[in-house]
Each structure stands twice: as structure tokens, then as C-alpha cells.
mmCIF file of the C-alpha atoms, coordinates in Angstrom:
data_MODEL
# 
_entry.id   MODEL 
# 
loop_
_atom_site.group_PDB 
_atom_site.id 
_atom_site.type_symbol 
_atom_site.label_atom_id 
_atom_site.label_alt_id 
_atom_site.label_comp_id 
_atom_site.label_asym_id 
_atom_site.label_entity_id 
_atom_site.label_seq_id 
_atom_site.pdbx_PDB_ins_code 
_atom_site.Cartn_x 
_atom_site.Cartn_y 
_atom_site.Cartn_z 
_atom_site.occupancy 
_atom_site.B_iso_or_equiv 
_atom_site.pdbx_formal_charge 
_atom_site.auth_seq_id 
_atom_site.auth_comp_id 
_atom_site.auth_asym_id 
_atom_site.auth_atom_id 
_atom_site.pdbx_PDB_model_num 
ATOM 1   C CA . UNK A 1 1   ? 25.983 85.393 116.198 1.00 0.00 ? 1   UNK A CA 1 
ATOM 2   C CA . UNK A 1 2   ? 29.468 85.047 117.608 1.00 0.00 ? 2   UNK A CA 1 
ATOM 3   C CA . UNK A 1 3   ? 30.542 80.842 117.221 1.00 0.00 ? 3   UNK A CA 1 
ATOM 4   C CA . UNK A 1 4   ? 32.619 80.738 120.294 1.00 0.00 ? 4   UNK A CA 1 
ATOM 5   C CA . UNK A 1 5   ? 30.322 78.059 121.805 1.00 0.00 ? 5   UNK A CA 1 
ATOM 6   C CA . UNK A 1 6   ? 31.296 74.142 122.963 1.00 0.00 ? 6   UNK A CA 1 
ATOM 7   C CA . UNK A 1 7   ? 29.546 70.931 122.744 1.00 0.00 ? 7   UNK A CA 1 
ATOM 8   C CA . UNK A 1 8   ? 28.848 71.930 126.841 1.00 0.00 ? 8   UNK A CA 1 
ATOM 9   C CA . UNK A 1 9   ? 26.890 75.010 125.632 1.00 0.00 ? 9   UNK A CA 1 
ATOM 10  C CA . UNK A 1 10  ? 25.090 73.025 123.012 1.00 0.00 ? 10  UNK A CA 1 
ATOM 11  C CA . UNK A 1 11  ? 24.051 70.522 125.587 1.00 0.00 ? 11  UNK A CA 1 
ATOM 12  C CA . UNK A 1 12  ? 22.943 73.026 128.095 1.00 0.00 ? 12  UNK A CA 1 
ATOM 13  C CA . UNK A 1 13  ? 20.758 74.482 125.435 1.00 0.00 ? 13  UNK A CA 1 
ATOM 14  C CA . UNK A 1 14  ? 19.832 71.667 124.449 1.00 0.00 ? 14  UNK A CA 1 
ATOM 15  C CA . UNK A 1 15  ? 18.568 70.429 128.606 1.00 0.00 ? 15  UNK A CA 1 
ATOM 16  C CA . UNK A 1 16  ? 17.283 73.752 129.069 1.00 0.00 ? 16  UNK A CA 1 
ATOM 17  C CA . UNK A 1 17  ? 14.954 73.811 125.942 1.00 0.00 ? 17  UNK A CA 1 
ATOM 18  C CA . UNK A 1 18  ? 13.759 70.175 126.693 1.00 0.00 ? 18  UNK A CA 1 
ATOM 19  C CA . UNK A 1 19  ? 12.745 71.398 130.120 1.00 0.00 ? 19  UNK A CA 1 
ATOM 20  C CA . UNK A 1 20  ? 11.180 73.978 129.366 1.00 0.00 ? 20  UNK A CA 1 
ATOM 21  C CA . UNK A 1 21  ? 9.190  72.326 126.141 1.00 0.00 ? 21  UNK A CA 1 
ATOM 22  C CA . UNK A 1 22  ? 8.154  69.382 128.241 1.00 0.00 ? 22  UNK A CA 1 
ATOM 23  C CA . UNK A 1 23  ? 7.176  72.208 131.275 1.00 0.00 ? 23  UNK A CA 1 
ATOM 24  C CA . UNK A 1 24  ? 9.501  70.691 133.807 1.00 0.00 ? 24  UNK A CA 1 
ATOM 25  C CA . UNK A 1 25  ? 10.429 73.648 135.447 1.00 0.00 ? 25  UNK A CA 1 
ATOM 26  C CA . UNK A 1 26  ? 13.980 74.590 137.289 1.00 0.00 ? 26  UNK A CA 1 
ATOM 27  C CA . UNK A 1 27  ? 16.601 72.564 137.763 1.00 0.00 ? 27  UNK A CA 1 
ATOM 28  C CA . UNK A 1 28  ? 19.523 72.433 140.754 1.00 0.00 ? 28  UNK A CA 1 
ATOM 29  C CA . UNK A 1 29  ? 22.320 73.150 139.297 1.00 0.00 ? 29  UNK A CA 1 
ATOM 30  C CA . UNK A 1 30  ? 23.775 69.681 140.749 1.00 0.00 ? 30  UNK A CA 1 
ATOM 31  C CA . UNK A 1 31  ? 21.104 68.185 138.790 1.00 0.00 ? 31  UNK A CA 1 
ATOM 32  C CA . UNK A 1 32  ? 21.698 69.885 135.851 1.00 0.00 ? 32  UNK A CA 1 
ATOM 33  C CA . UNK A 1 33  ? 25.554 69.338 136.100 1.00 0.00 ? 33  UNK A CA 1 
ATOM 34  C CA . UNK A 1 34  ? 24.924 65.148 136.231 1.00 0.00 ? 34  UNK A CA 1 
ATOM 35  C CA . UNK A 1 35  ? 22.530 65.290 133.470 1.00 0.00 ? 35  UNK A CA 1 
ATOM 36  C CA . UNK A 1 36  ? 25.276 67.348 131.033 1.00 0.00 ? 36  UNK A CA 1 
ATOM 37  C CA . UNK A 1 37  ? 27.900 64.749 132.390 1.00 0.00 ? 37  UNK A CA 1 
ATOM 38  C CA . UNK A 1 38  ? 25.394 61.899 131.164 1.00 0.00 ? 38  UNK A CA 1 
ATOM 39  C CA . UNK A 1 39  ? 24.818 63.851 127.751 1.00 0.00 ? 39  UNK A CA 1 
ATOM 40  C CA . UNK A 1 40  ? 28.860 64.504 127.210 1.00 0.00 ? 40  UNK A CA 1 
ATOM 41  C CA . UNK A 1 41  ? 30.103 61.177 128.761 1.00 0.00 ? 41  UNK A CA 1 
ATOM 42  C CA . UNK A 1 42  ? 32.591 63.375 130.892 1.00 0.00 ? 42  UNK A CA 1 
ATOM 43  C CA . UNK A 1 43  ? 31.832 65.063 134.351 1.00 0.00 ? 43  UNK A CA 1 
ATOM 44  C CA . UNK A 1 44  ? 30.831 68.522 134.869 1.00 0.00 ? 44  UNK A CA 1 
ATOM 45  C CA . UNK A 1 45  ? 31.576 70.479 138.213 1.00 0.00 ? 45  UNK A CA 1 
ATOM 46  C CA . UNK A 1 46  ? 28.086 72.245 139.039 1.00 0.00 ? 46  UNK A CA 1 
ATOM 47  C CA . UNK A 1 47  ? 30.498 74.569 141.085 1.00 0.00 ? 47  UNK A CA 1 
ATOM 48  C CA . UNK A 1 48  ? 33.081 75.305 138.319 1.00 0.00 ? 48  UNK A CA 1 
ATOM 49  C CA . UNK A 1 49  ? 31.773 74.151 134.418 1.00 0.00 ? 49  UNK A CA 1 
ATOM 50  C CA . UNK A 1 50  ? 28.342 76.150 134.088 1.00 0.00 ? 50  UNK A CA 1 
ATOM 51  C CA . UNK A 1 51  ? 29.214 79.510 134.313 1.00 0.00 ? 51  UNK A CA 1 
ATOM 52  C CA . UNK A 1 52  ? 30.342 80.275 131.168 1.00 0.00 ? 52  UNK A CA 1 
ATOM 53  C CA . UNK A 1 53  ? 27.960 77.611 129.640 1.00 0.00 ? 53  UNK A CA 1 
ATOM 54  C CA . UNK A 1 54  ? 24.941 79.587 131.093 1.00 0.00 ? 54  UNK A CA 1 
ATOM 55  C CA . UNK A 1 55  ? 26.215 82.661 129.937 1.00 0.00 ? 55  UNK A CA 1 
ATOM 56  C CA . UNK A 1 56  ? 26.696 81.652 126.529 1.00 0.00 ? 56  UNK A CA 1 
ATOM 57  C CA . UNK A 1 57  ? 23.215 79.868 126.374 1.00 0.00 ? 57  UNK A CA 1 
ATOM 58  C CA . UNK A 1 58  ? 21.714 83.579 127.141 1.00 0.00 ? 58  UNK A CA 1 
ATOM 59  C CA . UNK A 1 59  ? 23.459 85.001 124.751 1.00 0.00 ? 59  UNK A CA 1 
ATOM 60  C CA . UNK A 1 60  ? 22.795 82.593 122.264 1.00 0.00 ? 60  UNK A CA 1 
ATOM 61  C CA . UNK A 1 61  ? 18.657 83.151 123.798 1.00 0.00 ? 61  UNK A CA 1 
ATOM 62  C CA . UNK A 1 62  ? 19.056 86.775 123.300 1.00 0.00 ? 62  UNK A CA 1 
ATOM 63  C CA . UNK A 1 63  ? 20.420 86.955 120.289 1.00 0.00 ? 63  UNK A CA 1 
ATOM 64  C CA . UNK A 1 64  ? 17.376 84.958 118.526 1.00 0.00 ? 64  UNK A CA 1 
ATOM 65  C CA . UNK A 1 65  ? 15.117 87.015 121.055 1.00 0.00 ? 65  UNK A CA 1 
ATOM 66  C CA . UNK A 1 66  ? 14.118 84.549 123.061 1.00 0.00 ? 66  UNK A CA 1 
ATOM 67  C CA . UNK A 1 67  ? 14.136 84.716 127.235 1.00 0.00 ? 67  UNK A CA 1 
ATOM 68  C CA . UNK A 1 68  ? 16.687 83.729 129.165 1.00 0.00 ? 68  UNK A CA 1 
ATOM 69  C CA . UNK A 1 69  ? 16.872 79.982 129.957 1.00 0.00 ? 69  UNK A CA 1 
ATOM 70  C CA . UNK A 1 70  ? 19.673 80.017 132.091 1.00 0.00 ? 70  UNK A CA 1 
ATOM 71  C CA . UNK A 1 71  ? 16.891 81.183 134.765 1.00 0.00 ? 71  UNK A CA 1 
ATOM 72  C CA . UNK A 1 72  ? 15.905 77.927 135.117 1.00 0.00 ? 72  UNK A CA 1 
ATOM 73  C CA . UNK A 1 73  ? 19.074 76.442 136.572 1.00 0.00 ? 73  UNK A CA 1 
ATOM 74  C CA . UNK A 1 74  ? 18.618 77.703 140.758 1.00 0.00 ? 74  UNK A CA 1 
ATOM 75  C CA . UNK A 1 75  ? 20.294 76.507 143.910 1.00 0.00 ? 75  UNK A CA 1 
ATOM 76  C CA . UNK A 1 76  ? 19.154 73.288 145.688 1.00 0.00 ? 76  UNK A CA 1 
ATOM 77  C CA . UNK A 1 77  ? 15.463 73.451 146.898 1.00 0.00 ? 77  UNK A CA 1 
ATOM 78  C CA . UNK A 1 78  ? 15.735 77.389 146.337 1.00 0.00 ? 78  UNK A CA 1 
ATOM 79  C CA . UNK A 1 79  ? 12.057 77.535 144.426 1.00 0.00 ? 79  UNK A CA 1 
ATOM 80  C CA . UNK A 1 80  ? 11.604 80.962 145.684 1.00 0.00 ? 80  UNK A CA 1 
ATOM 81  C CA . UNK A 1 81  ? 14.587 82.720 144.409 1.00 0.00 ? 81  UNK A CA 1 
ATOM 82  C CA . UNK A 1 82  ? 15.829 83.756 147.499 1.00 0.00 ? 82  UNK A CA 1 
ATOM 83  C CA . UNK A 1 83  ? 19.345 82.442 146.724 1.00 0.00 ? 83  UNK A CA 1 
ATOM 84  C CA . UNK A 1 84  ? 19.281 84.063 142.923 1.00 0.00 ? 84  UNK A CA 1 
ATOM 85  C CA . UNK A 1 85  ? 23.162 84.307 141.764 1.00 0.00 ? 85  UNK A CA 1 
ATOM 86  C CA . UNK A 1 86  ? 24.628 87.410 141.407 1.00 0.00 ? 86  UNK A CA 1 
ATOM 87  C CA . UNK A 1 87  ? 25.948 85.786 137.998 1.00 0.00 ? 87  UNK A CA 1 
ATOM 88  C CA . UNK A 1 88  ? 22.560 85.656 136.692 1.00 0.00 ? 88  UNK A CA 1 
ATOM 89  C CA . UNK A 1 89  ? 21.300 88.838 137.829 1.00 0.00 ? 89  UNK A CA 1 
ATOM 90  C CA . UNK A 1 90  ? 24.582 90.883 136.282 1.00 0.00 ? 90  UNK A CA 1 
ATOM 91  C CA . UNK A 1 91  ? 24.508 88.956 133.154 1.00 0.00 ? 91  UNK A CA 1 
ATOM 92  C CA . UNK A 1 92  ? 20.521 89.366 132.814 1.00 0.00 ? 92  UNK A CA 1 
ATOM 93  C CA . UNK A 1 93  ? 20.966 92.921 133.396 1.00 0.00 ? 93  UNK A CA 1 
ATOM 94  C CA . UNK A 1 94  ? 23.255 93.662 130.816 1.00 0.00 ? 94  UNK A CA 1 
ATOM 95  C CA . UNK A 1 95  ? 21.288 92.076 128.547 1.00 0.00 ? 95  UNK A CA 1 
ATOM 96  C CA . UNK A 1 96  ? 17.518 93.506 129.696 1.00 0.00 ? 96  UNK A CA 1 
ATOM 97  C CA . UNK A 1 97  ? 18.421 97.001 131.042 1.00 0.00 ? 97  UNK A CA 1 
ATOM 98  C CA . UNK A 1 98  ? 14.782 97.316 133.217 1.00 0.00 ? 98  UNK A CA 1 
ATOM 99  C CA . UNK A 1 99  ? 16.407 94.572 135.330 1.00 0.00 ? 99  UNK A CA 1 
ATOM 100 C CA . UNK A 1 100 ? 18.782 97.384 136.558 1.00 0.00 ? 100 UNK A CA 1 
ATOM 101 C CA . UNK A 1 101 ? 16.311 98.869 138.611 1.00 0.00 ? 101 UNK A CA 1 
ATOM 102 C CA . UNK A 1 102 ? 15.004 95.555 139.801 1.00 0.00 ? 102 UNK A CA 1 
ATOM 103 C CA . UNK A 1 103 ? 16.471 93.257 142.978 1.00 0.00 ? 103 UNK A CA 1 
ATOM 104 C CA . UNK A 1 104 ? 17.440 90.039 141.994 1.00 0.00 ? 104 UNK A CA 1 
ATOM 105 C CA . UNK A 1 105 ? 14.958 87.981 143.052 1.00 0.00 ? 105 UNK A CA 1 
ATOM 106 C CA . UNK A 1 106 ? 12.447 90.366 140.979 1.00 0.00 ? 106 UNK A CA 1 
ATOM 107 C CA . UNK A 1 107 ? 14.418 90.486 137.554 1.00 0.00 ? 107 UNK A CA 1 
ATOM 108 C CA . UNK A 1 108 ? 14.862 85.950 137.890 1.00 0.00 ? 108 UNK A CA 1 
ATOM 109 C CA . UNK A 1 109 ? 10.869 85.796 138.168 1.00 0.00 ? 109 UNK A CA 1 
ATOM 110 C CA . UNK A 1 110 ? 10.114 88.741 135.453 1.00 0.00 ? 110 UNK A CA 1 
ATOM 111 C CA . UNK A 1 111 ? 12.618 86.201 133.628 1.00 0.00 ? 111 UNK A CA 1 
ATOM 112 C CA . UNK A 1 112 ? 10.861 83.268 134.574 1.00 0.00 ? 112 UNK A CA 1 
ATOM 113 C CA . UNK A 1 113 ? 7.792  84.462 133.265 1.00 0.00 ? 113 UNK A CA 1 
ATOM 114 C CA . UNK A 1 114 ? 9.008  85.338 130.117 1.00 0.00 ? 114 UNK A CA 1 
ATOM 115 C CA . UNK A 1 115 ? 9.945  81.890 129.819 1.00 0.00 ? 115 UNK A CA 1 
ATOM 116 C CA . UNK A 1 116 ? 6.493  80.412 130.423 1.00 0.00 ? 116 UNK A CA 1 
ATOM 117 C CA . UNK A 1 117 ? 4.840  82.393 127.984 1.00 0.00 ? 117 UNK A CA 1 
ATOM 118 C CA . UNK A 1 118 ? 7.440  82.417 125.592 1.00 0.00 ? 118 UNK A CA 1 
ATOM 119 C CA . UNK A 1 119 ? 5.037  80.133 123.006 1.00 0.00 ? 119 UNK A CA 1 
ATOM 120 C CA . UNK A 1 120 ? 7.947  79.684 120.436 1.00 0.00 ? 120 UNK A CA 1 
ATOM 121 C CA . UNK A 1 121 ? 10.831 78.167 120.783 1.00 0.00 ? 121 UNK A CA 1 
ATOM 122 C CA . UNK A 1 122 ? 11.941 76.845 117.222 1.00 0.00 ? 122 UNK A CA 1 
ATOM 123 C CA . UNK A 1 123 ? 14.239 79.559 116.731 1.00 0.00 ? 123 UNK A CA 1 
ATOM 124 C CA . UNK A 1 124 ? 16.408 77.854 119.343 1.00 0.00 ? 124 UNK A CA 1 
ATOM 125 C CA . UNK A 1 125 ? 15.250 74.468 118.034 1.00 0.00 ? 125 UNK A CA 1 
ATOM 126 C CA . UNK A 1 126 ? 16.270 75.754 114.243 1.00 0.00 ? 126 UNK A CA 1 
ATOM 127 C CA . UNK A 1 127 ? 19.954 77.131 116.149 1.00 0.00 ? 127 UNK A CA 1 
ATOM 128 C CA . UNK A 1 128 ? 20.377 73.807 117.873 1.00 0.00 ? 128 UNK A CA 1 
ATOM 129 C CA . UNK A 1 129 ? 19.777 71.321 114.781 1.00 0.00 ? 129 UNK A CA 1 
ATOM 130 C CA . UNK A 1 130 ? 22.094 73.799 112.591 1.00 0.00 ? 130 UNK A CA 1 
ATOM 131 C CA . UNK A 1 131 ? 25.293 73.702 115.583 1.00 0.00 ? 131 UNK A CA 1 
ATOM 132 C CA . UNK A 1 132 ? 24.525 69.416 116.866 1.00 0.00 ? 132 UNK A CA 1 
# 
């Protein structure tokens, strides 16, 4: 696995799995972006910092085989995926070719249920203790 990641890419992993673990679901990337500036001690733009962040935490999902947690980071009150980034989509694409023939929307909830019945998360537990 490539070691380009920062201490922001740890953290997000680090949020993301904790959600997911403790089942809480999405989170606005606002949100997300306050808790990561509470976790660093610096601020983090949710316009500008998470990005590359979220791409490296899929990478660093696919490579142990696990879904794609950066999923779980959505727009503001946008439960139904309506609003699903074209970042997401392009970047989950490339890494799950089926997703090509899928819309957006479609390819985020095939995601998002790959997260909830992913039942094993410790290789990115293992991944996070060895890089924190």
C-alpha cells in the first residue's frame, strides 16, 4: 500500500470507521469537517480539505478489501442521495468497475450497502493502530 497518507487521512479513517462501528450512519460533510478540526486541533474547509482525504481513505478501504467509507460523508440533509458528488461516483467507479454502468445515486447506495454488511472491519482497525 502506497504511504502517501497525512494525519487528515488517518483521522478521516479513523471518524469514518467509528461511525460506522457504532452504526451512526452518514455524516454532512460540514459535520464531518468540524469533527476532523476537533481531532487535529486545526480547521478543515468541508469545501476545500476532504477531497483528497476521502480519496485516500478509499483507497486505503480498497486496498484491504473493504467498502468504501467515504460514502458516508453526503451533502447537508441529502439522505437520499440525490445530491451524490461526482467525486465519489468517478473515484468509486474506478475502483468497482459495475458502478460504470450505474447512475450515481445507484452505485452510493450499492456502496452503502456494502458498508452495512461489511461484518469486519479490523483490517482497517489493524491499518489504523499500525499508521496512529
Amino acid at each position: 500500500m502506497k504511504n502517501k497518507s497525512s494525519d487528515i487521512d488517518y483521522a478521516l479513517a479513523k471518524l469514518l470507521l467509528e461511525r460506522v462501528q457504532n452504526k451512526r450512519g452518514t455524516i454532512a460533510y460540514g459535520d464531518c469537517a468540524t469533527e476532523l478540526s476537533a481531532m487535529l486541533g486545526r480547521s478543515i474547509n468541508p469545501h476545500f480539505n476532504l477531497s483528497e482525504p476521502l480519496y485516500h481513505t478509499s483507497e486505503i478501504c480498497f486496498e484491504l478489501g473493504l467498502p468504501l467509507l467515504s460514502a458516508l460523508v453526503i451533502y447537508k440533509n441529502d439522505t437520499t442521495g440525490t445530491g451524490t458528488g461526482q467525486g465519489f461516483y468517478k473515484m468509486a467507479s474506478d475502483y468497482r468497475p459495475e458502478y460504470k454502468s450505474m447512475e450515481p445515486k445507484a452505485a452510493w447506495k450499492a456502496e452503502l450497502v456494502r458498508i452495512r454488511s461489511c461484518a469486519d472491519w479490523s483490517p482497517l482497525s489493524d491499518y489504523l493502530k499500525q499508521h496512529c
